[in-house]
mmCIF file of the C-alpha atoms, coordinates in Angstrom:
data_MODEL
# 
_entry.id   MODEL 
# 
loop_
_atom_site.group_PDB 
_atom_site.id 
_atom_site.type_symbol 
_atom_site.label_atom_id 
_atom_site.label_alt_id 
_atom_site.label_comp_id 
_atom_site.label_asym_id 
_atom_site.label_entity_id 
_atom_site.label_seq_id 
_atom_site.pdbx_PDB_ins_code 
_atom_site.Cartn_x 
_atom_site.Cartn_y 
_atom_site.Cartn_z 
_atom_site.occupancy 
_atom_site.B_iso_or_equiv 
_atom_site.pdbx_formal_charge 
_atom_site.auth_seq_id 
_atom_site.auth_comp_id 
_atom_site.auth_asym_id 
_atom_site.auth_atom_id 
_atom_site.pdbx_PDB_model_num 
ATOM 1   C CA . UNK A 1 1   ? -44.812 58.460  256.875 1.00 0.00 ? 1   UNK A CA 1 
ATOM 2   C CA . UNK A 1 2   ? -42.880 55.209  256.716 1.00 0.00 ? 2   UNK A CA 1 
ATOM 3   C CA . UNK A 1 3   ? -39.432 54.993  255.465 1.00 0.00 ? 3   UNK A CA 1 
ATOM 4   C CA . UNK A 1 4   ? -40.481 52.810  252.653 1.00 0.00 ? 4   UNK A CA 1 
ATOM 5   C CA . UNK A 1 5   ? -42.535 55.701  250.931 1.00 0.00 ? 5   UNK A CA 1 
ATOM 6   C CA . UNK A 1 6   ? -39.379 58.266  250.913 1.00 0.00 ? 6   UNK A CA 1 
ATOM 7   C CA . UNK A 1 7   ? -38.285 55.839  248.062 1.00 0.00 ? 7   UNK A CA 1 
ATOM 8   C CA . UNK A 1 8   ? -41.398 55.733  245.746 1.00 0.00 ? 8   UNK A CA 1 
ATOM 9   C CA . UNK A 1 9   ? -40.244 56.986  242.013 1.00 0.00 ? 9   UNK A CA 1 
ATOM 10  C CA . UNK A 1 10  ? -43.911 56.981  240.199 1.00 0.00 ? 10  UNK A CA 1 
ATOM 11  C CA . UNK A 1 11  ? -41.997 55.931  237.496 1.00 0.00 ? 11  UNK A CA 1 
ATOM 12  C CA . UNK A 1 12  ? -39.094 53.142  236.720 1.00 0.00 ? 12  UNK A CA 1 
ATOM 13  C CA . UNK A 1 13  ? -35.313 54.573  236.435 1.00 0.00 ? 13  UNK A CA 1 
ATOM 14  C CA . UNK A 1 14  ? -33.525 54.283  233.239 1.00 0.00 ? 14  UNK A CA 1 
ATOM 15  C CA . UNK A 1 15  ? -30.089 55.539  232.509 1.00 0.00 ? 15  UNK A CA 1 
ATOM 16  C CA . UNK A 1 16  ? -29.030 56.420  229.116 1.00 0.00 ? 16  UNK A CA 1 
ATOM 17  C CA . UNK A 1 17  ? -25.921 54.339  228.161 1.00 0.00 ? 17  UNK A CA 1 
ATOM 18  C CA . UNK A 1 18  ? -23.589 55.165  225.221 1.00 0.00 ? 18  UNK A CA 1 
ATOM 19  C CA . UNK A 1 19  ? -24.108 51.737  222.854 1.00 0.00 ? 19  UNK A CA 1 
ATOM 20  C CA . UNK A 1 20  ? -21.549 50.261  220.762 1.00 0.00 ? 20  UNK A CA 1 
ATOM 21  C CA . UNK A 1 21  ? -20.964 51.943  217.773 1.00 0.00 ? 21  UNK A CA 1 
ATOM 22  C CA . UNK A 1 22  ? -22.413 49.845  214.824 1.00 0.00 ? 22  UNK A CA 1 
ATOM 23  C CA . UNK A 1 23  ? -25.463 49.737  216.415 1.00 0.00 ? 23  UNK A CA 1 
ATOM 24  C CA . UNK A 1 24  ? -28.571 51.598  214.597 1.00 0.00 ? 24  UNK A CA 1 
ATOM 25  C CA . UNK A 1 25  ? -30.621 53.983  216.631 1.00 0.00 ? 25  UNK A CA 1 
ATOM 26  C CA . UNK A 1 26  ? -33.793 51.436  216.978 1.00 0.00 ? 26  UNK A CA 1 
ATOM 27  C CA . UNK A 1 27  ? -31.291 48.822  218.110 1.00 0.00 ? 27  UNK A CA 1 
ATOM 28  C CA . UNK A 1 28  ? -29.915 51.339  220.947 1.00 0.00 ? 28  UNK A CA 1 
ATOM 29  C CA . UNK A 1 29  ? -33.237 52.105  221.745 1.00 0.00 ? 29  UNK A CA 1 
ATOM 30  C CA . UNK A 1 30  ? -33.791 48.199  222.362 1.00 0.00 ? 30  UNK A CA 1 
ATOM 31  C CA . UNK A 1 31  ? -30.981 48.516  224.530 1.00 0.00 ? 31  UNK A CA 1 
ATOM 32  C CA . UNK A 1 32  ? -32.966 50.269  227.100 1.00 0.00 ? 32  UNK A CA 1 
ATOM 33  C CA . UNK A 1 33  ? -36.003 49.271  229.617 1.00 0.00 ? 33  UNK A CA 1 
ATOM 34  C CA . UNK A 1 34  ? -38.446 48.012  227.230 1.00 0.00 ? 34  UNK A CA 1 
ATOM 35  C CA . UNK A 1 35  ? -42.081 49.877  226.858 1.00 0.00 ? 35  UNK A CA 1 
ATOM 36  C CA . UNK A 1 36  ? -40.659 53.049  228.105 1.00 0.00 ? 36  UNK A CA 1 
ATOM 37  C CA . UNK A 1 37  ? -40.358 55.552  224.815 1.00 0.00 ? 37  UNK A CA 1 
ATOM 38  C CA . UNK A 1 38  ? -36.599 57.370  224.865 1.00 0.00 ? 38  UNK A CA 1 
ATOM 39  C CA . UNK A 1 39  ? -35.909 60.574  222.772 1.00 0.00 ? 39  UNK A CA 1 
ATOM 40  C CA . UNK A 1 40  ? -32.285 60.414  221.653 1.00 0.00 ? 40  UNK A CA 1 
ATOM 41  C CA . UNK A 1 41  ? -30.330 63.354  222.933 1.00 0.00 ? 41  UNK A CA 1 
ATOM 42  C CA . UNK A 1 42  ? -27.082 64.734  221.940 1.00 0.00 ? 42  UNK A CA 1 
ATOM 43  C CA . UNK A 1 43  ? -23.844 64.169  223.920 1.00 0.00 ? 43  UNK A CA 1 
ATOM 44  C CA . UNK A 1 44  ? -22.385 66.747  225.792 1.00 0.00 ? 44  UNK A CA 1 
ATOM 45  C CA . UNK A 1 45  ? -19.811 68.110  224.001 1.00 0.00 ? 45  UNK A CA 1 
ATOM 46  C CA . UNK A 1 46  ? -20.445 67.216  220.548 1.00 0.00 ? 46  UNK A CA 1 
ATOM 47  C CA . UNK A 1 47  ? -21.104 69.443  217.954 1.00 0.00 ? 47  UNK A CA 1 
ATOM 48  C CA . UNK A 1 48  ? -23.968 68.462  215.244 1.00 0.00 ? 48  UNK A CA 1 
ATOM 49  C CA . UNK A 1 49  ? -24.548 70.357  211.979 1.00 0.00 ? 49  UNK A CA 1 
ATOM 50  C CA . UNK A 1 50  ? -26.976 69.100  210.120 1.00 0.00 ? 50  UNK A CA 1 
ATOM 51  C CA . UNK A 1 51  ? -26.758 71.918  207.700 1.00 0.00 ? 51  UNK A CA 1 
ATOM 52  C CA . UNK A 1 52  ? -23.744 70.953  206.880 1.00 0.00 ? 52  UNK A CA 1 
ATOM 53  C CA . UNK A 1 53  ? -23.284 70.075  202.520 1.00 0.00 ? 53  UNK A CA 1 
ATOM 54  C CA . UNK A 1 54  ? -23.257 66.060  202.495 1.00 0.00 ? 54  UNK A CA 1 
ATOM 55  C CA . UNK A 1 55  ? -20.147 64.504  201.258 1.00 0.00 ? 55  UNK A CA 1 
ATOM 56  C CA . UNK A 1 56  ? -20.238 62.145  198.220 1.00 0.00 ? 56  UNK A CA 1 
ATOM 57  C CA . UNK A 1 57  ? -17.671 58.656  198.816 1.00 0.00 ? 57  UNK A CA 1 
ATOM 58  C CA . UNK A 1 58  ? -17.191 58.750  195.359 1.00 0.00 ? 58  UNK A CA 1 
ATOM 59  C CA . UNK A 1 59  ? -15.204 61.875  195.078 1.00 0.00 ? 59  UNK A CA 1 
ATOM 60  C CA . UNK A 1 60  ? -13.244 60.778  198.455 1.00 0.00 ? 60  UNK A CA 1 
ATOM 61  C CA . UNK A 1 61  ? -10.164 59.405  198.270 1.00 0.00 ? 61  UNK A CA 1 
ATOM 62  C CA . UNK A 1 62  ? -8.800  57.750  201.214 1.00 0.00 ? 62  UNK A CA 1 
ATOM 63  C CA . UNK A 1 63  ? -5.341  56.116  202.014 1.00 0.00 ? 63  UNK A CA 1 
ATOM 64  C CA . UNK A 1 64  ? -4.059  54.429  205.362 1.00 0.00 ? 64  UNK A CA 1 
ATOM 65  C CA . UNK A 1 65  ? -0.442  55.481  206.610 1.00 0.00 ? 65  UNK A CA 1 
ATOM 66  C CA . UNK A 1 66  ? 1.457   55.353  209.569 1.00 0.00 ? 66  UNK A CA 1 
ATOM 67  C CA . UNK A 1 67  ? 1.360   57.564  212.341 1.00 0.00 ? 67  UNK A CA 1 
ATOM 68  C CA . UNK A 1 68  ? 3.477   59.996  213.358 1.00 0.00 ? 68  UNK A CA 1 
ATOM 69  C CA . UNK A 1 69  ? 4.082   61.269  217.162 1.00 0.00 ? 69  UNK A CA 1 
ATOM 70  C CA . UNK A 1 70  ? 4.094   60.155  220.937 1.00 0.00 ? 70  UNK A CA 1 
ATOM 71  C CA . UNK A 1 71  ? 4.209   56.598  221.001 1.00 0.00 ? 71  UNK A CA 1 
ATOM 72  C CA . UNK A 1 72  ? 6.957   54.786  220.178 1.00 0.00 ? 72  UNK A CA 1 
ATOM 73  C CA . UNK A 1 73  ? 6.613   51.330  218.376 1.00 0.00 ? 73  UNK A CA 1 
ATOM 74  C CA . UNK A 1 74  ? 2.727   51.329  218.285 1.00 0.00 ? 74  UNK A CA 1 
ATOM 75  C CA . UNK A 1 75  ? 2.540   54.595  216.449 1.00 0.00 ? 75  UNK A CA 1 
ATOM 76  C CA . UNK A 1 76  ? 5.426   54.547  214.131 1.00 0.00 ? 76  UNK A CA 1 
ATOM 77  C CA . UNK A 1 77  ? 4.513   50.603  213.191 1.00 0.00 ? 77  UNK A CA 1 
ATOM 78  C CA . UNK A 1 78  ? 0.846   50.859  212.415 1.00 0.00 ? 78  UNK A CA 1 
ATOM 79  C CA . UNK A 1 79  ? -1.230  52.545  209.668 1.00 0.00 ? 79  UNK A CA 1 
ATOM 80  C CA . UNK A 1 80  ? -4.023  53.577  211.277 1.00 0.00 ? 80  UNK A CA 1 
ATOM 81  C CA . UNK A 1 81  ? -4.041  57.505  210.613 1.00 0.00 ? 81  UNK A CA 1 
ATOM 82  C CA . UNK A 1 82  ? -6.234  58.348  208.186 1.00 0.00 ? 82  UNK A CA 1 
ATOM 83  C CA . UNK A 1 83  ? -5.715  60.906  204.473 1.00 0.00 ? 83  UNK A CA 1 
ATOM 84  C CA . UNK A 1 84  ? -8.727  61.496  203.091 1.00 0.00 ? 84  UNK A CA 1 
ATOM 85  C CA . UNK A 1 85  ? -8.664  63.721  200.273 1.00 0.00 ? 85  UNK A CA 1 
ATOM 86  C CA . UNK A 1 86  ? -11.855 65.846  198.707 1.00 0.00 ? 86  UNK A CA 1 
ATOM 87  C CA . UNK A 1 87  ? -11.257 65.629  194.576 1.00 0.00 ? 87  UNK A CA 1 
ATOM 88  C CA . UNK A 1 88  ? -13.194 68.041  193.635 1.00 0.00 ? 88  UNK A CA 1 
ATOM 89  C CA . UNK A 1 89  ? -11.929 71.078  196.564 1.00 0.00 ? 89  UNK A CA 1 
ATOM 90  C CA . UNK A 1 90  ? -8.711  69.163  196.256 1.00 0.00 ? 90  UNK A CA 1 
ATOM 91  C CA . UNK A 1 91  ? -9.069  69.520  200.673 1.00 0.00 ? 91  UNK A CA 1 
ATOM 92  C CA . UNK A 1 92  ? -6.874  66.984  202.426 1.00 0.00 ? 92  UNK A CA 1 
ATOM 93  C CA . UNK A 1 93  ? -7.469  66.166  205.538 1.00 0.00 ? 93  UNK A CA 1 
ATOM 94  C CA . UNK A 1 94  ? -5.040  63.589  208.362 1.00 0.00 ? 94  UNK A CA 1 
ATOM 95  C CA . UNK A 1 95  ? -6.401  62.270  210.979 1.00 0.00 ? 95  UNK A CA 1 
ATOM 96  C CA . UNK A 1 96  ? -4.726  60.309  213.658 1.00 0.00 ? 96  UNK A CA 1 
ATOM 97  C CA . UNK A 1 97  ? -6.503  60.935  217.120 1.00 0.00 ? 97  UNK A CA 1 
ATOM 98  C CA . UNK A 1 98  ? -7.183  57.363  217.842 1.00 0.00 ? 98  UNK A CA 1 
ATOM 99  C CA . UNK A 1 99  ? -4.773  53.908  217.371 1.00 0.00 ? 99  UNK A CA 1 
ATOM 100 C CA . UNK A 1 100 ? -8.468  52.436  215.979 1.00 0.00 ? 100 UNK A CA 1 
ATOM 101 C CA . UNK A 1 101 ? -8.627  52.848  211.753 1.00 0.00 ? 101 UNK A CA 1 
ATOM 102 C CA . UNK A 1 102 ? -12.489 53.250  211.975 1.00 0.00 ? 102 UNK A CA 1 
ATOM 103 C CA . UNK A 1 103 ? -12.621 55.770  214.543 1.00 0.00 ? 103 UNK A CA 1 
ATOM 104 C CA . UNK A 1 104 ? -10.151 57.853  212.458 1.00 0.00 ? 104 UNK A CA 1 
ATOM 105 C CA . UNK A 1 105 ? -12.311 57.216  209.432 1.00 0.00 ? 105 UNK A CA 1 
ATOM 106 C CA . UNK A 1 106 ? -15.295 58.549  211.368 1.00 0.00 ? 106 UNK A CA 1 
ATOM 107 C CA . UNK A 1 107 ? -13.845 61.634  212.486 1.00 0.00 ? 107 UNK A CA 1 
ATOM 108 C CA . UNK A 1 108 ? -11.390 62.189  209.146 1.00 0.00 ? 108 UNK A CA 1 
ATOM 109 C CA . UNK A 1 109 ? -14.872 62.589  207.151 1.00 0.00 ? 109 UNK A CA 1 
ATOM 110 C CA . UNK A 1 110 ? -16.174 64.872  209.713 1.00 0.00 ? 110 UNK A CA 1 
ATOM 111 C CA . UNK A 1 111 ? -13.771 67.157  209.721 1.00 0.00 ? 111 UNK A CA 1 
ATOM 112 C CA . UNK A 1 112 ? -13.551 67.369  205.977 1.00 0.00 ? 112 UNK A CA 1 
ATOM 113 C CA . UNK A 1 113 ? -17.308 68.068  205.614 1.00 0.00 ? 113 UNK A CA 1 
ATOM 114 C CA . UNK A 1 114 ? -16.703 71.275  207.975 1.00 0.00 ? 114 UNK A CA 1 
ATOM 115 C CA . UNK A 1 115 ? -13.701 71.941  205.820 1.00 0.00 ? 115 UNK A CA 1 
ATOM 116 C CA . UNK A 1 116 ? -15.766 71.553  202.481 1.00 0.00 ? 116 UNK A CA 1 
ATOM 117 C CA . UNK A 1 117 ? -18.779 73.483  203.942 1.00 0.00 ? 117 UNK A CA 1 
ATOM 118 C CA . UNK A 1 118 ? -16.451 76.213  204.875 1.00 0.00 ? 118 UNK A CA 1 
ATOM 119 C CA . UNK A 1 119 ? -14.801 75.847  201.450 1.00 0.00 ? 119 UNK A CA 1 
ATOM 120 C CA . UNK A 1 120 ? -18.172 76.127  199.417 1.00 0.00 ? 120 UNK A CA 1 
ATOM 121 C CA . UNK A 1 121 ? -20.429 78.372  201.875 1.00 0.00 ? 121 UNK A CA 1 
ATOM 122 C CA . UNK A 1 122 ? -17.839 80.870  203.441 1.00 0.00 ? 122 UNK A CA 1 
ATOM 123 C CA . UNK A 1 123 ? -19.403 82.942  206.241 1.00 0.00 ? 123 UNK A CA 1 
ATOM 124 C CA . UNK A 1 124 ? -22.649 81.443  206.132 1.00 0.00 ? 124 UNK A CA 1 
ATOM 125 C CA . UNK A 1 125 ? -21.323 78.111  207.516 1.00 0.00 ? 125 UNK A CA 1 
ATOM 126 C CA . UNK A 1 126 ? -22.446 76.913  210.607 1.00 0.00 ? 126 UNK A CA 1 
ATOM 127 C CA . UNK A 1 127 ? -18.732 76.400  211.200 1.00 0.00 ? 127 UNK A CA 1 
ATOM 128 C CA . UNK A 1 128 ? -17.778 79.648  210.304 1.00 0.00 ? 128 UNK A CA 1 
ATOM 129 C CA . UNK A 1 129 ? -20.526 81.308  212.421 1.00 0.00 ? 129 UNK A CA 1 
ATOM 130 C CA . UNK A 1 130 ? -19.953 79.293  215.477 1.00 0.00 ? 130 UNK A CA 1 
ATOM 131 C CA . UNK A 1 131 ? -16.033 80.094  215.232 1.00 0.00 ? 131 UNK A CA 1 
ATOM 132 C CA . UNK A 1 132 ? -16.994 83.818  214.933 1.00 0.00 ? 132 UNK A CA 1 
ATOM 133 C CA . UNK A 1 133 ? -18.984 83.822  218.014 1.00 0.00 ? 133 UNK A CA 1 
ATOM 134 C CA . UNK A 1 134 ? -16.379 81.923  219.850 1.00 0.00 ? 134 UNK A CA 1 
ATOM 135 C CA . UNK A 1 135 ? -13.562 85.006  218.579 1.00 0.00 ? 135 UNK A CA 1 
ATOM 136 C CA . UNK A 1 136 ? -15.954 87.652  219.763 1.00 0.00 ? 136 UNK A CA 1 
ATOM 137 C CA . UNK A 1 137 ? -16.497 86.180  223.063 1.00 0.00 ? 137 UNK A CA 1 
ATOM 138 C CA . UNK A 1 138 ? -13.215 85.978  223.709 1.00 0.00 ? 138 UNK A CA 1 
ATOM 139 C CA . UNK A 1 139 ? -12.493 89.208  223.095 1.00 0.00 ? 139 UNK A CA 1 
ATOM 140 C CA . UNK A 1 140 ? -15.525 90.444  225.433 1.00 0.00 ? 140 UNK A CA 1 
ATOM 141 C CA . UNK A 1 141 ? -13.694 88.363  228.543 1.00 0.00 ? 141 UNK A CA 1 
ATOM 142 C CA . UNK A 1 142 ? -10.173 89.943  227.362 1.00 0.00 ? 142 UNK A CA 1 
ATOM 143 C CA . UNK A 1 143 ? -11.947 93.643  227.304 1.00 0.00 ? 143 UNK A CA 1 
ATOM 144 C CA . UNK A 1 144 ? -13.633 92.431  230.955 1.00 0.00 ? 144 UNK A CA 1 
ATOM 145 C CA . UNK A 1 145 ? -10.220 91.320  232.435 1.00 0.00 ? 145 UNK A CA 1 
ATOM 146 C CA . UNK A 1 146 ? -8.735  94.819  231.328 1.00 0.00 ? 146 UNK A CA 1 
ATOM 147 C CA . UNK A 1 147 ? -11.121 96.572  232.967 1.00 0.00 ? 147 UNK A CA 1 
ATOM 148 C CA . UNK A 1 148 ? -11.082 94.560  235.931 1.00 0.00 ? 148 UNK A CA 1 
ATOM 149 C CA . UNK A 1 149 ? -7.055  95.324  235.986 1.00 0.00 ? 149 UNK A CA 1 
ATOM 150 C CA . UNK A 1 150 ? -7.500  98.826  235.228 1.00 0.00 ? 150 UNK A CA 1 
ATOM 151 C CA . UNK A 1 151 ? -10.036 99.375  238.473 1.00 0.00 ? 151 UNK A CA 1 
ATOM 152 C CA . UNK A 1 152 ? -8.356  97.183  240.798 1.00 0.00 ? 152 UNK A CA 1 
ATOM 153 C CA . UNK A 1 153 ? -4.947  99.505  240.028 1.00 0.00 ? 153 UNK A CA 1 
ATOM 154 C CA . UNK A 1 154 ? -6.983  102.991 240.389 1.00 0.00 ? 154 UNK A CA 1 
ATOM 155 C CA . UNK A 1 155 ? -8.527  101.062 243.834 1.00 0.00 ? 155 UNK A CA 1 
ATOM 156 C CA . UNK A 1 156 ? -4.827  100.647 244.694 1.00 0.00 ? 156 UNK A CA 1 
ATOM 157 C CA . UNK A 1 157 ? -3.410  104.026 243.737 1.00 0.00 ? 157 UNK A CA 1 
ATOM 158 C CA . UNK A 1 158 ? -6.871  105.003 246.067 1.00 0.00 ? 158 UNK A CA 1 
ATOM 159 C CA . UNK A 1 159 ? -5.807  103.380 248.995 1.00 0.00 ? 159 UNK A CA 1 
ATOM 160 C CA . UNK A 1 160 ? -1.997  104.463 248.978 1.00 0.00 ? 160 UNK A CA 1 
ATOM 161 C CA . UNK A 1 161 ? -2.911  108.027 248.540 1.00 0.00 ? 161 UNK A CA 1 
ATOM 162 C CA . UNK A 1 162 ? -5.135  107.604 251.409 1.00 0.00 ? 162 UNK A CA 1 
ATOM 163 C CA . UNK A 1 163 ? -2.460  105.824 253.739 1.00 0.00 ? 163 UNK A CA 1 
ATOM 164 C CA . UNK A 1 164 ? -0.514  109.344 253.069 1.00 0.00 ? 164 UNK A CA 1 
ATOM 165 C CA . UNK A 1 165 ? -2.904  111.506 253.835 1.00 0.00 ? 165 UNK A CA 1 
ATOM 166 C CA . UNK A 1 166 ? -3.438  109.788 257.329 1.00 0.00 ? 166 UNK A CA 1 
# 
């Protein structure tokens, strides 16, 4: 077999990008080797919930103030953290991950609609749930490391009662 047809792919190579944010899904899809049909899949490490209750931008109120934190001068100087308030809940959420407004906009509004679903839907949130399951395994590895302790002590008492013996 020659060397050359080690390196046959049957099919072209794409490689899934992140676009730029204000782009639409079509127009990301554009982005991409044209004639080859892309499903969009979800980023590792974010969360979706589309279950979530939808938030209305009329009963939002937002304001713009400055930071607060690490920093120094282009923290304390610019308003780019985020309080978005839910009227009706009266929920206020502050955001201030990123130094970029939008960014803080986008995630401010997430984070409320988890807080309002949790607000409205209690333990049937998807929020709620997924928190629960995180507690409870936690709790399983802290009930595995315990035991693991506990034997590796009795293996030790063991081995010390045997070194007497001898």
């Amino acid at each position: 077999m020659s060397t050359a047809g080690l390196f046959h792919f049957p099919t072209p190579l794409t490689r899934i990008c992140p676009a730029p944010w204000g782009l639409r899904l079509w127009e990301k899809l554009t982005l991409l080797s044209p004639g080859i049909a892309v499903t969009p899949v979800q980023m590792a490490g974010k969360k979706d919930y589309p279950a979530l209750l939808s938030l209305d931008e009329n009963e939002l109120e937002e304001q713009f103030v400055k930071g607060h934190g690490p920093g120094g001068q282009a923290t304390n100087k610019t308003s780019n953290c985020v309080v978005l308030k839910h009227i009706p809940s009266g929920i206020v959420v502050k955001c201030h991950q990123t130094r970029s407004v939008d960014q803080n906009r986008k995630l401010a509004r997430k984070i409320l609609q988890e807080k309002v679903d949790v607000f409205y839907n209690g333990e049937n949130s998807p929020v709620h749930k997924e928190k629960r399951e995180a507690a409870k395994k936690k709790q399983e590895r802290k009930k595995r490391a315990k035991e693991t302790l506990e034997k590796k002590k009795l293996l030790k008492e063991l081995w010390e009662s045997s070194k007497k013996v001898h």
